[in-house]
C-alpha positions in Angstrom: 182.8 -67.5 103.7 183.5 -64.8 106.5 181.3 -62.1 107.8 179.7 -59.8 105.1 177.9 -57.1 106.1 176.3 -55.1 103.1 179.1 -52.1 103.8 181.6 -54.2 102.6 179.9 -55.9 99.3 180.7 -53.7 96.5 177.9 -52.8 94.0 179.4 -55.1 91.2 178.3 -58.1 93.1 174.4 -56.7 93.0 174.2 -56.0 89.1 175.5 -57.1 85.8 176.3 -61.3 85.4 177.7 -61.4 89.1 174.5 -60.7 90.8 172.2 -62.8 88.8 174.4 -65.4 90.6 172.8 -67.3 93.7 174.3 -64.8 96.6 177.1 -67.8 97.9 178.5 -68.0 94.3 179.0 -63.8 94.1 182.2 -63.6 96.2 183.5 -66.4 94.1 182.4 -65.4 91.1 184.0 -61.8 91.3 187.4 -63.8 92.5 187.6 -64.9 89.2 186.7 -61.1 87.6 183.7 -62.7 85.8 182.6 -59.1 86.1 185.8 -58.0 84.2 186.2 -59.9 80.4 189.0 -57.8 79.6 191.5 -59.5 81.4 190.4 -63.0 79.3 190.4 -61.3 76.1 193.8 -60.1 76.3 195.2 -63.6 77.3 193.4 -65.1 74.7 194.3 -62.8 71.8 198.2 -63.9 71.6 197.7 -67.5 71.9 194.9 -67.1 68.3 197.5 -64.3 67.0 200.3 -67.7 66.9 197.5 -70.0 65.8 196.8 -67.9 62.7 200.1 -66.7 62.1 201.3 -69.8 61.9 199.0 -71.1 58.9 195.4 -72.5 61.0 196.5 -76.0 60.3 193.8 -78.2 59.9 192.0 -78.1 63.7 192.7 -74.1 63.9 189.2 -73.2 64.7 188.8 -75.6 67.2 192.1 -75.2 68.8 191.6 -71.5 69.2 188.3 -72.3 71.0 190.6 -75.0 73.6 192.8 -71.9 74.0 190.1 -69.6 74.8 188.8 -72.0 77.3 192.1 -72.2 78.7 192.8 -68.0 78.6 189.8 -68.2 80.5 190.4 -70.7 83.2 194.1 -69.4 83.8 193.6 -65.9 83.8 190.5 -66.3 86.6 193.5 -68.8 88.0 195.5 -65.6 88.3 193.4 -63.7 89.6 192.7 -66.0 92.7 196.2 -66.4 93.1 197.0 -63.1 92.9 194.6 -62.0 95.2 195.3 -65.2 98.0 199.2 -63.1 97.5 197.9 -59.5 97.7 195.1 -59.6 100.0 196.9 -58.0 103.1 198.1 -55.0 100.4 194.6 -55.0 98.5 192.9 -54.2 101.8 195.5 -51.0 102.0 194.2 -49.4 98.6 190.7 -47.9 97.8 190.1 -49.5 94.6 191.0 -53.0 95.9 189.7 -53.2 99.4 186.4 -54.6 98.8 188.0 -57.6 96.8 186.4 -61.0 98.2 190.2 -62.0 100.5 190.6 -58.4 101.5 187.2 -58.2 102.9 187.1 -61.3 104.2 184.4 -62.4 102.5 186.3 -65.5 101.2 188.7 -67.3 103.5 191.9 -67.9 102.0 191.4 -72.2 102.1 188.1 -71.7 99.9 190.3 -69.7 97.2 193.2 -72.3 96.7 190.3 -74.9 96.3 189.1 -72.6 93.4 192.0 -72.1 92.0 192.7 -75.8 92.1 189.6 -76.5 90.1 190.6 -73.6 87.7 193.8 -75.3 87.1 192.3 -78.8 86.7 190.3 -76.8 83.8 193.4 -75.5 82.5 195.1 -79.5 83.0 192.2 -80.8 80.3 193.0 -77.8 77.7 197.0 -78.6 77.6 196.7 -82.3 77.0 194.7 -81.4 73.6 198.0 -79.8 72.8 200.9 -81.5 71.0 204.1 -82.2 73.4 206.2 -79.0 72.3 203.3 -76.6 72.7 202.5 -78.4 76.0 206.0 -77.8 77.3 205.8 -74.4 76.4 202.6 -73.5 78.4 204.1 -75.7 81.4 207.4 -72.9 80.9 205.4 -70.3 82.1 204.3 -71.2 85.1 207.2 -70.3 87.0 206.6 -66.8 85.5 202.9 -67.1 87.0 204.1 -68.1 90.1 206.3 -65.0 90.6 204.6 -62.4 89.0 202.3 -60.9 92.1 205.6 -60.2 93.7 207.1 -58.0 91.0 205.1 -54.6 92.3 206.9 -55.4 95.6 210.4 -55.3 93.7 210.7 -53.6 90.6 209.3 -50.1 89.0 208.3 -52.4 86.0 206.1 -55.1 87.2 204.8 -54.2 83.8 207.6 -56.0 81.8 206.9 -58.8 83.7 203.3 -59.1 83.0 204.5 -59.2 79.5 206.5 -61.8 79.7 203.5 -63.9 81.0 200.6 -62.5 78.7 202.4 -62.6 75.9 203.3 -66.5 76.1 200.3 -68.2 74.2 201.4 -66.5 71.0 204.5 -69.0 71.5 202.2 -72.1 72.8 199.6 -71.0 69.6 202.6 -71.0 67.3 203.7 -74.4 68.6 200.2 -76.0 68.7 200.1 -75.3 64.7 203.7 -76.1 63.6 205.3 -78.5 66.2 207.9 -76.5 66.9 208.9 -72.5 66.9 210.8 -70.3 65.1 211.7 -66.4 64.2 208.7 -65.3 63.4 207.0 -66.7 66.8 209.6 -65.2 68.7 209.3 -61.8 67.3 205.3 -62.2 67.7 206.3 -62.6 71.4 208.8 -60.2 72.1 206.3 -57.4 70.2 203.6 -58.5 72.3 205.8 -58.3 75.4 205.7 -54.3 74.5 202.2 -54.2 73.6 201.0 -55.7 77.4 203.3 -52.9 78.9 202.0 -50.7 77.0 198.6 -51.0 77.8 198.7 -52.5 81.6 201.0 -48.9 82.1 197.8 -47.5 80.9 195.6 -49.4 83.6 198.4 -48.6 86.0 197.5 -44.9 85.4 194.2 -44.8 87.4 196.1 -46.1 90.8 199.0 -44.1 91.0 198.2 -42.3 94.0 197.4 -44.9 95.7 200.4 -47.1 94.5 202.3 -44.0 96.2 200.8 -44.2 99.4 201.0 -48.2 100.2 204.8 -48.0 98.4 203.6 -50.0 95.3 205.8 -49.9 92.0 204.5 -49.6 88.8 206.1 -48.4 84.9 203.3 -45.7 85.5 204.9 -44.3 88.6 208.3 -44.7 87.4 207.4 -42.9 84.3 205.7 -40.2 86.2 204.8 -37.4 83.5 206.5 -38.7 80.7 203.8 -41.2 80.7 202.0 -40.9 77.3 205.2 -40.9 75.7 206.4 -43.8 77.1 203.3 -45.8 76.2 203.7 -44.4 72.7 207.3 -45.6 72.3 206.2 -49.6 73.8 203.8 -49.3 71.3 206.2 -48.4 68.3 208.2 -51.2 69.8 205.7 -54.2 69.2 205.0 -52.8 66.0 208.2 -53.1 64.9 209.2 -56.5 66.1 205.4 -57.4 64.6 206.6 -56.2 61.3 209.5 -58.5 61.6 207.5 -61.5 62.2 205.7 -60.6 59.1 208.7 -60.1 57.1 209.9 -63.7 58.3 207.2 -65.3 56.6 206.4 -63.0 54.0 209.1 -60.9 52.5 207.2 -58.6 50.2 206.5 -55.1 52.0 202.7 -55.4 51.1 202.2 -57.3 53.5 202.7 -54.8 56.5 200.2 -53.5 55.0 198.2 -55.6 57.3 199.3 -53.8 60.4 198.0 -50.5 59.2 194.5 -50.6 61.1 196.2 -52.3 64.5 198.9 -49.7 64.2 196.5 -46.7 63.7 194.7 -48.1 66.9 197.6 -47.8 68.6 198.3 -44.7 67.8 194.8 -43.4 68.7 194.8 -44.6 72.3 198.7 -43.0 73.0 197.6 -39.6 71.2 193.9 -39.2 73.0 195.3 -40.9 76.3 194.4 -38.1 79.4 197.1 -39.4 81.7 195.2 -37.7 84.8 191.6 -39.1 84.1 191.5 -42.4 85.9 188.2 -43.2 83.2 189.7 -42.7 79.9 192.8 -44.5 81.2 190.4 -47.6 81.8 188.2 -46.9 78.7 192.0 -46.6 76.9 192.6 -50.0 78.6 189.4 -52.1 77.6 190.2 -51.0 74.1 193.0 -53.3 73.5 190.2 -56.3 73.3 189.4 -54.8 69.8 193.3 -53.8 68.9 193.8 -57.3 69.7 191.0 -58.5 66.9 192.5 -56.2 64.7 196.1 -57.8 65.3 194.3 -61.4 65.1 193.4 -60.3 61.6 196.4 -59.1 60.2 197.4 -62.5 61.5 195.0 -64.7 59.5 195.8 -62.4 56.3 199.4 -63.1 56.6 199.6 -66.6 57.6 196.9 -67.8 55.3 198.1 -65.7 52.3 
């Protein structure tokens, strides 16, 4: 730990699940976004979207609970990696600057100790996997590893993020069947347009300061075309969802079972206020429940 003065603690680490914590464990604790269960919730949705799609199997109840644990451990892994990456930049932008490295609060040799514990969790949860969905998950980590860097090169860090989010529904796929096929990849790729979708969303509420520090982002580069754009990514995954469905079950009644998702959807492009940093958020944090809705259609399909 270094310094700390109470100027520089932000108000999230004195209410709320973070600040019932003993006052050593809050800087930690808000590392990992325990504050913040969105983030969790949308790692965990595509790996139990490939578990269900896929049939269950026989352990699919308890192998969507592993899987949770692990969304959990590797997405707080992220976040202490992406922070140990970004703290220089997060100490440049208002809404970041009070984060535990920017502030100094956490010195940068306690955070890869926490993220080495993080990925020890994560360790336990893959070897309760078969070998293909284990060499699946171990794919992504190169994707991981890079992804903090993106905003730094490309206008659609976004993409990106999609690529990495969206992998579980391939190591949930795997975990069930042994192997992949159609359907899981077009799960993944529609998922890859659903994350873009909505992390452009979350990308709305920092464009100004994105601007200043020279930060990219699909919400910058779509300037006020914005709500279109997220419509359109959102069309996208629906379409390559309905494929997936059609792989495994040909009769159109069963896209049926993307109506309520789909209406969702819809909903948060249509009543999205591009310029209100809140409703973008609010608009954010409502994918956890699209992505129950999508689980689902999932389990009606794959169990039919």
């Amino acid at each position: 730990m270094i310094g700390g003065g109470d100027d520089i603690v932000p108000d999230s680490e004195r209410r709320g699940l973070i600040g019932a914590l003993p006052a050593p464990a809050r800087p930690f604790a808000s590392l990992m976004r325990l504050d913040r269960p969105i983030g969790v919730w949308l790692l965990f949705w595509p790996c139990a979207w490939g578990v269900a799609l896929a049939g269950l199997g026989p352990n699919g109840v308890v192998l969507i609970l592993w899987l949770a644990l692990g969304a959990f451990a590797m997405r707080s892994a992220g976040c202490v990696y992406n922070d140990i990456v970004d703290r220089d930049l997060d100490a440049r932008v208002e809404r970041t600057r009070l984060r535990p490295l920017a502030s100094r609060r956490v010195s940068v040799r306690s955070a890869w100790a926490l993220l080495f514990v993080l990925c020890l969790i994560g360790l336990e949860v893959l070897i309760q996997l078969n070998l293909v969905a284990q060499l699946i998950a171990l794919g992504s980590l190169a994707l991981v590893a890079a992804y903090p860097f993106m905003k730094r090169i490309t206008w659609w860090p976004q993409a990106w993020l999609g690529l990495v989010f969206s992998w579980g529904a391939l190591v949930g796929w795997a975990a069930v069947a042994g192997t992949v096929g159609p359907a899981a990849f077009l799960l993944y790729a529609g998922t890859v347009f659903w994350v873009i979708g909505y992390d452009t969303i979350y990308a709305l509420q920092d464009r100004e300061d994105d601007a200043l520090v020279g930060v990219k982002s699909s919400a910058l580069a779509l300037g006020r075309h914005a709500r279109l754009g997220i419509a359109i990514f959102y069309l996208v995954a629906l379409l390559f969802w309905a494929g997936a469905i059609r792989a495994l079950r040909p009769e159109a009644l069963a896209l049926a079972a993307l109506v309520p998702v789909a209406l969702h959807l819809a909903w948060q492009a249509l009543a999205l206020r591009p310029a209100d940093g809140a409703d973008a958020l609010a608009k954010f944090r409502s994918n956890r429940f699209a992505g129950l809705l999508m689980f689902l259609a999932c389990l009606v399909v794959g169990n039919a």
